[in-house]
N, C-alpha and C positions, 0 to 999 in steps of 0.2 A: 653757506654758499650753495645756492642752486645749482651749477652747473659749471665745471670747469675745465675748459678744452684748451690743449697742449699742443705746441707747435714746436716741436727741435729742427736747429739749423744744424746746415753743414760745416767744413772745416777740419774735416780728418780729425787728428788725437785729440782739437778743442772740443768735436761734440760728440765723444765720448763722456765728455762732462756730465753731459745730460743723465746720465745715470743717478751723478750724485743728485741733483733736481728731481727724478722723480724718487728717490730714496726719502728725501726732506718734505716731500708732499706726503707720503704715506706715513712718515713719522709725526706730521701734524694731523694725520687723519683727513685729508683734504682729496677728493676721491675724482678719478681722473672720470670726466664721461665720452671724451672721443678725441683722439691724438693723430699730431699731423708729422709731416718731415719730409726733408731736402737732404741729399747723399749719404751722409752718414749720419743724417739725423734719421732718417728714412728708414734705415736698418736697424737702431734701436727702436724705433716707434713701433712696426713692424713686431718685432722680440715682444714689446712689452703690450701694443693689441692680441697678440695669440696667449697671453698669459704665463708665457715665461720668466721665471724668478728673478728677481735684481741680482744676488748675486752669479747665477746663472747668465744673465747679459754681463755683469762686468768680467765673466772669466774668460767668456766667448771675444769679448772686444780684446782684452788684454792679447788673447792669442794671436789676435791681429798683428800682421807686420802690414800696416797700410799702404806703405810703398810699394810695395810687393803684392800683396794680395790685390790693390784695386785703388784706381788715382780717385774716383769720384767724378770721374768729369764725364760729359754725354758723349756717348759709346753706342756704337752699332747694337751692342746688349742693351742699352738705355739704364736704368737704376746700375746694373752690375755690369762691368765691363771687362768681366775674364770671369771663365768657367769655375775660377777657383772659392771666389767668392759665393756664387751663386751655389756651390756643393755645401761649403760650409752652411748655410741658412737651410739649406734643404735637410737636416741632421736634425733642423728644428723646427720648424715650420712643414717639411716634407712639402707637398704638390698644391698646398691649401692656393685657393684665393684669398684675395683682400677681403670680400664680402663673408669669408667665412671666421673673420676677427670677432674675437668675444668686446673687444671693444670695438667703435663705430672707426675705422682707418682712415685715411687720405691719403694719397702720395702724389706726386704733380707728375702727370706724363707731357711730354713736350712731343712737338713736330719735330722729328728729326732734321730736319732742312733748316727750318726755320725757328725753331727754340720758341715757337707760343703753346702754350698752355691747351691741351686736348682733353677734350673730356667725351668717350665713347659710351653714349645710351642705349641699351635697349631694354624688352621687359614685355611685358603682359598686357591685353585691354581682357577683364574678365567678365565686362556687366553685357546685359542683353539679352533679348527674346531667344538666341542662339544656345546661351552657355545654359540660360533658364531649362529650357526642354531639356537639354542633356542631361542634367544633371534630375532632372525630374525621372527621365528613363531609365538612368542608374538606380533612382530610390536615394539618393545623397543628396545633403545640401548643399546648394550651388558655391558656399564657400570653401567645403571641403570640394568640391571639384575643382575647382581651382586650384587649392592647393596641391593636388597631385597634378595638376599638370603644369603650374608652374613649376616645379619640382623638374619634373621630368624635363623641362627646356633648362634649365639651370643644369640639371645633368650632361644634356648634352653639350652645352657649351663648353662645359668642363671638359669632357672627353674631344672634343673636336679641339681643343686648345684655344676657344674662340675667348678671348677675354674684354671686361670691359669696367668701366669707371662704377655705372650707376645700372641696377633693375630695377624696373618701375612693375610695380603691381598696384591695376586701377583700383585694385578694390581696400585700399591700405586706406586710413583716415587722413595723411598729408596730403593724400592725393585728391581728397574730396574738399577737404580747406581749401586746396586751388582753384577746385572748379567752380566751389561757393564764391569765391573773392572774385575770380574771371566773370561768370554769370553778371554780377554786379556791374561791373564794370561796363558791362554790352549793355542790361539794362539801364544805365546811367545814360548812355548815347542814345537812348529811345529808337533801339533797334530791334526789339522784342515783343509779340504783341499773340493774343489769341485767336486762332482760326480754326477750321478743320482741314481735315487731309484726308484726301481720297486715292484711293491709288492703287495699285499691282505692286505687293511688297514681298521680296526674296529674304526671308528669313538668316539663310547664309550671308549674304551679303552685308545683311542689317541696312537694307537701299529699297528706295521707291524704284523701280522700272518703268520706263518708256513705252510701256506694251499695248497697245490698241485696243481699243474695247471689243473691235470686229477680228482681234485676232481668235485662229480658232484654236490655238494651246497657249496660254499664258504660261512659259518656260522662260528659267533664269538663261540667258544665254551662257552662263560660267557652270552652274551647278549644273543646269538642265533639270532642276527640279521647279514641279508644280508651282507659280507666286499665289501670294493669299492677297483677298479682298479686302485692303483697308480702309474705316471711315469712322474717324475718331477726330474729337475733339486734340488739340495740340497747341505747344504753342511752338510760335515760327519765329526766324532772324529776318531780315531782312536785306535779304541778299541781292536784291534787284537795287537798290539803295547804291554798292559799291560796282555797277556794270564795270564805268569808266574806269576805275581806277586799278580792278582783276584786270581790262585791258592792255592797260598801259602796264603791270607786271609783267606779262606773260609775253607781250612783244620783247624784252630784255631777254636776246638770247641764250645769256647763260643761267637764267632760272631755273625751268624747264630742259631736262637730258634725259635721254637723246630729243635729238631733233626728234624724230618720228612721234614720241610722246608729245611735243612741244605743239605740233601740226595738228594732234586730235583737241587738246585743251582750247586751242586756238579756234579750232569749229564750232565746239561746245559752248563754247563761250559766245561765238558771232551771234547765236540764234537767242541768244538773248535768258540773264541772270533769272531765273524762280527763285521765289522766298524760299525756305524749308523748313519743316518741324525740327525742335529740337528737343522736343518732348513724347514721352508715349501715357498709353492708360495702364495699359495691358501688359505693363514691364513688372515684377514687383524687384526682381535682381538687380538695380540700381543704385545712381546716388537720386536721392530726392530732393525735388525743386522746392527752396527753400522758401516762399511764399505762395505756392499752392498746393493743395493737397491731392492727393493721385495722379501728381504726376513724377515722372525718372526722367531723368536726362537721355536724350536719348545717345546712343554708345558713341557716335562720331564726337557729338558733342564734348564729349566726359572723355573718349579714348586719347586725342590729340592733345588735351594738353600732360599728357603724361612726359611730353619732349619735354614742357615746363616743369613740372611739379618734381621730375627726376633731379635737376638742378639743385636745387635747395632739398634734397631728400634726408641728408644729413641734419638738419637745422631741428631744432626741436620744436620751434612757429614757425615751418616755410610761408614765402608768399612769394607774392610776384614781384614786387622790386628786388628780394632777395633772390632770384633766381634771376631774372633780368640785371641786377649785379653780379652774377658769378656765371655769366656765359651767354645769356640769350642776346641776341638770336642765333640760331643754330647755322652753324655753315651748312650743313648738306644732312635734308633727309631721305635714307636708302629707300626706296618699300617696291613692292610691287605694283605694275602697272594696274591693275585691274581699280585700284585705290587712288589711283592721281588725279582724280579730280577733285576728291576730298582733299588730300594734301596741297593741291595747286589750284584750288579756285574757291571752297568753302572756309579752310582754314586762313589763307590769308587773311578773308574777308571778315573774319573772326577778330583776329588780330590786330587789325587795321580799328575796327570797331572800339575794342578795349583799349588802345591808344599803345599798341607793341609795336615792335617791327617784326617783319615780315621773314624766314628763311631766306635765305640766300641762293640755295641751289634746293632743286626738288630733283631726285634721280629713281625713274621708275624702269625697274628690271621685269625682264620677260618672263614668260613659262619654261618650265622644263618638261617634255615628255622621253616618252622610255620607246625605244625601238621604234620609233616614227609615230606611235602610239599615245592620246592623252593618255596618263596615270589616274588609276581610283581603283580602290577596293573593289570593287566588283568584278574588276576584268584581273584583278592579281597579279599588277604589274608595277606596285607600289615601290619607289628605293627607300628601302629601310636604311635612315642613318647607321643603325649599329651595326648591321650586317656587313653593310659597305666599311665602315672602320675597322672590324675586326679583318674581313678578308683582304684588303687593299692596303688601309694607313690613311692618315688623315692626308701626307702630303699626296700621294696619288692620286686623290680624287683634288685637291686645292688643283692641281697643276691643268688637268684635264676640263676642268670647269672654268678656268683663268686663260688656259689656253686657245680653245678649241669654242669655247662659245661668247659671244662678245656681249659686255656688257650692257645692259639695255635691249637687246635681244632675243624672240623666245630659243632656244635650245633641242637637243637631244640627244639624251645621255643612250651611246650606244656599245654595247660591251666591248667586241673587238676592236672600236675604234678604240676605247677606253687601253685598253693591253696594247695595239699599236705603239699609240702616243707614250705612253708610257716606258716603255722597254725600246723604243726607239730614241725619244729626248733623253729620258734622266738616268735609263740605265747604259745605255749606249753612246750617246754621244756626249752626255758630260759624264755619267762616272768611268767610264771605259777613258775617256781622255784624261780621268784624273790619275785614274789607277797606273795606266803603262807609263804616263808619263813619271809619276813620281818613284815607278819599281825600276826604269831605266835611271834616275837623278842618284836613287839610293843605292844603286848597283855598280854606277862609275864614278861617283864622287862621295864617298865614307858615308853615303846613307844621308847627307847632307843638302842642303838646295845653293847651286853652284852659282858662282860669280857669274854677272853679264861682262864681261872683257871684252866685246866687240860692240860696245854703244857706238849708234847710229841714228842722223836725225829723220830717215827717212825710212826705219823700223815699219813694216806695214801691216805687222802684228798691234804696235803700239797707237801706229794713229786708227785702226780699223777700232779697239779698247777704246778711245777717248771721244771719236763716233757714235759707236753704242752709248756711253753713258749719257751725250747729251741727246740722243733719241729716245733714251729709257726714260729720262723725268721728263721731257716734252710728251712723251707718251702716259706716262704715271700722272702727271699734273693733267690731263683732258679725260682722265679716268676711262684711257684705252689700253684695259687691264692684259688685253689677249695680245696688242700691239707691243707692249712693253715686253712680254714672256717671251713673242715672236725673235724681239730683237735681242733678250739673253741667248737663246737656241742660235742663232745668226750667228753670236761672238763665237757661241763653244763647237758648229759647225766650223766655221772659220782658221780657227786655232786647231781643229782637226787635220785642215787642208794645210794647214802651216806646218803641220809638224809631217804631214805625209811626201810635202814639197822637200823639207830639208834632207829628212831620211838621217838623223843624227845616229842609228842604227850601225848606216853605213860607215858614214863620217870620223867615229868613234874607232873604225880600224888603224886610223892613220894617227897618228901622236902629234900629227902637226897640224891637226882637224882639231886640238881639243878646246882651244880655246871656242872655236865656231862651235863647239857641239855645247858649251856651258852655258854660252848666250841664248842659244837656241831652246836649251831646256828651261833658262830662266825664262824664259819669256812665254813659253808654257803653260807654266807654273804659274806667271804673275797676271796671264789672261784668265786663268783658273782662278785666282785670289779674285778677280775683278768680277767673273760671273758666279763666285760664291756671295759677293756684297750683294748685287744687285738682285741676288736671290731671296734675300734676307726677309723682306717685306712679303714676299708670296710665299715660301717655303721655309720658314725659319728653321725648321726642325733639320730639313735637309742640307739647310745652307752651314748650319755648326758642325753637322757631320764632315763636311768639306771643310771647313775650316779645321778641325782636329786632324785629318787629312792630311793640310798643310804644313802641320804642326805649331800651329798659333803663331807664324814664324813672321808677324808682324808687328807693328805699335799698336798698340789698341788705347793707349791715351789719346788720341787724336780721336777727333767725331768724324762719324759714320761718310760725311761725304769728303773731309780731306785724304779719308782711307782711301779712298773711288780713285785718287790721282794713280797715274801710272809708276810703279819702280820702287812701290811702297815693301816689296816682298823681302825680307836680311837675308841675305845669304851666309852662308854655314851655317846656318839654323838647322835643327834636326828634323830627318823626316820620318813619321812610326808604317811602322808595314801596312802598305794597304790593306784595307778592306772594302767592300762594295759598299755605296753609300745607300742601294736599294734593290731590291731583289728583284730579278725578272717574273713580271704575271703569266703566267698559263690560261691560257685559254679554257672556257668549260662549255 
């Protein structure tokens, strides 16, 4: 047998079964090459890609009490839906990613709202006159530079907690399959042909420029570095071919986001489609064009469809219908704006050629600068990821970059704005409201979260809670990242003013006040539960700290958005001594 890939289902104690199954395949010598799974198929699959022994999974499952430790169903946590589980696996697995399985993993992540199937790509473009030089300057081969800087962006994600399905690195041989099968495809539409190209070409970029022959500095407007003189043989797509029908995309306004990106492609476009090279001489760090000789793909060409080729990266043949089977086309590609017009007017055109469909959404984010200031090495005003996570925390800067600057727009990261925001949202106004209110709950009612005994339909804690939530995914669903964080801070302002209005403080003197004062703290409490949910998706770190806070003192079999309803919080649940859920920043 060539190849045999395993999929265990879920089922609670039936697919622990699975054990004996792959006990019986290793007994017949039958050798697993890449294993999939669904709940608690998921977690043996999981055990048995990190290389963990069969008896060793069957001791770990037996310890299981699955009732108890974890229902399987989709949970705010998604795979694990209580801490308890997820500690156990951590005993074994530790912090690993999926991508760091000795065997090839799977596991389905789903939309939380809506239970389809997501698959989160990103990854590397490594070929080009760019990487070439570089690695030339080092004295390295351009493969091994890559390799360490792949590396190093795989690191970081790791430490940012940034996780995802698939990393594409162009210079993998799946990923060159793709683009030999794609190529074909365009030349098959007799959209492919040889010319030359002349031009003012920005090395960074890996782009021809606009630049005048009577300009007197030929300067990248991005780098501001010197462009070089091109005039080479190439060959070109034929992009003037698809005017009309780049047209008629880009009118469809939810392609293009934000507007303002939507309005420049829309210009660019009126003045009418040029052919383009899709080939170079002078590259040798490429994939090579499979019927002619000296030439490379050039990087646009070969980088984009890495969306593709990442899809089937699993497969041991990927192609394009097997990728175009298991996800294309893409809902929404992130990138920066400086690149959206490759994304949003040559790549469709690509696409449409080869007989694909097109993206769905194209979302081009702005610049960040530092103190009003561009960023670059020379002026020594770079933000070092690691610096910034060691000194801050990942959630501190997530919140400050989600909050404070909007998506699609350029930015500026500024320190004391940065400690402001910070020590005034998350250390003050939501952890300061979690803290007094649950040291006041634990202090007059056994340490416990009190009974609501004064239900009322006209609660204006609860209807302002059910407000937010349907502003928070009308805002999350238009990917108005900073308007949705806006309207968490709103809630936990709100419920600040609520609880400053009641004064249960006072209240609490009188014994005939206690019932008012129990209502009053649950409702607290359960606007607190409501902007720890809504936390979850932008600060997950900090949002479980709140939840342990709470003392888990809710269902967590039920999915993530029937939690969101109001009144979900048990009372006489226990609640553990507070602690700050984030430390006030100082200023430097």
């Amino acid at each position: 047998m060539d190849k045999t890939g395993l999929a265990l289902s879920g089922g609670a104690a039936r697919g622990i079964a699975h054990i004996g199954v792959l006990r019986a395949l290793e007994e017949q010598e039958i050798p697993i090459k890449f294993i999939s799974g669904t709940s608690v198929g998921a977690i043996i699959a999981a055990l048995y890609a990190f290389d963990i022994e069969l008896d060793e999974i069957g001791r770990f499952a037996k310890s299981l009490n699955l009732s108890k430790v974890s229902s399987f169903k989709l949970s705010k946590y998604g795979l694990f839906d209580n801490h308890n589980l997820k500690a156990l696996l951590c005993e074994y697995i530790s912090d690993s990613r999926i991508e760091d399985s000795k065997l090839p993993l799977a596991i389905i992540a789903t939309d939380i709202s809506s239970g389809e199937k997501v698959i989160f790509i990103t990854g590397v473009d490594e070929h080009g006159l760019k990487i070439q030089r570089t690695a030339n300057s080092k004295g390295v081969a351009p493969q091994n530079h890559c390799n360490e800087i792949s590396n190093i962006f795989k690191q970081n994600w790791k430490d940012w907690d940034i996780t995802h399905n698939k990393f594409l690195r162009t210079s993998s041989q799946k990923h060159e399959n793709i683009v030999n099968e794609f190529y074909n495809r365009v030349k098959k539409s007799d959209d492919i042909y040889m010319g030359v190209q002349k031009g003012w070409y920005c090395v960074g970029c890996e782009e021809f420029k606009d630049n005048p022959d009577n300009s007197p500095t030929h300067k990248c407007p991005i780098h501001q570095k010197t462009l070089e003189w091109k005039n080479e043989e190439n060959l070109f797509f034929k992009l003037s071919k698809y005017q009309s029908q780049i047209e008629e995309l880009i009118k469809e306004p939810t392609f293009i986001q934000p507007k303002e990106r939507r309005n420049e492609i829309i210009n660019f476009v009126s003045k009418g489609l040029k052919d383009f090279s899709i080939s170079r001489t002078n590259v040798s760090w490429g994939i090579s064009v499979p019927d002619i000789n000296n030439h490379t793909f050039y990087v646009w060409f070969d980088a984009l469809l890495g969306y593709v080729s990442a899809i089937s990266l699993d497969m041991k043949q990927p192609s394009l219908d097997e990728s175009i089977d298991n996800g294309w086309p893409a809902d929404i590609h992130l990138i920066g704006k400086d690149i959206l017009r490759f994304h949003a007017v040559y790549w469709p055109a690509m696409l449409i050629s080869a007989g694909m469909k097109v993206p769905k959404k194209v979302y081009g984010h702005g610049f960040l600068t530092r103190e009003g200031q561009k960023m670059g090495k020379s002026l020594g005003n770079v933000l070092d990821p690691d610096i910034l996570l060691s000194k801050y925390g990942k959630e501190a800067v997530r919140w400050y970059l989600l909050k404070d600057i909007k998506l699609g727009q350029d930015g500026d990261f500024q320190n004391k704005r940065f400690v402001d925001i910070i020590n005034n949202d998350l250390a003050n106004t939501i952890g300061n409201l979690l803290n007094r209110t649950s040291s006041m709950s634990r202090k007059w009612f056994d340490n416990r979260v009190p009974s609501n005994e004064m239900l009322s339909k006209d609660n204006t804690l609860e209807l302002y809670a059910k407000k937010t939530v349907e502003n928070y995914f009308r805002h999350f669903n238009s990917y108005e990242l900073d308007l949705a964080a806006n309207v968490i801070l709103s809630l936990a302002i709100n419920t600040n003013l609520y609880l400053n209005e009641k004064q249960p403080w006072t209240l609490i003197k009188d014994e005939n006040n206690i019932p008012a004062v129990k209502s009053i703290i649950y409702n607290v409490l359960e606007s607190t539960r409501i902007i720890e949910l809504l936390l979850l998706p932008l600060l997950p770190d900090l949002s479980c700290k709140i939840d342990l806070q709470l003392g888990l003192s809710y269902n967590k079999n039920e999915s993530w958005i029937c939690q969101l309803d109001w009144g979900k919080l048990i009372h006489k649940s226990i609640l553990p001594t507070p602690n700050p859920i984030i430390e006030k920043l100082e200023y430097e």
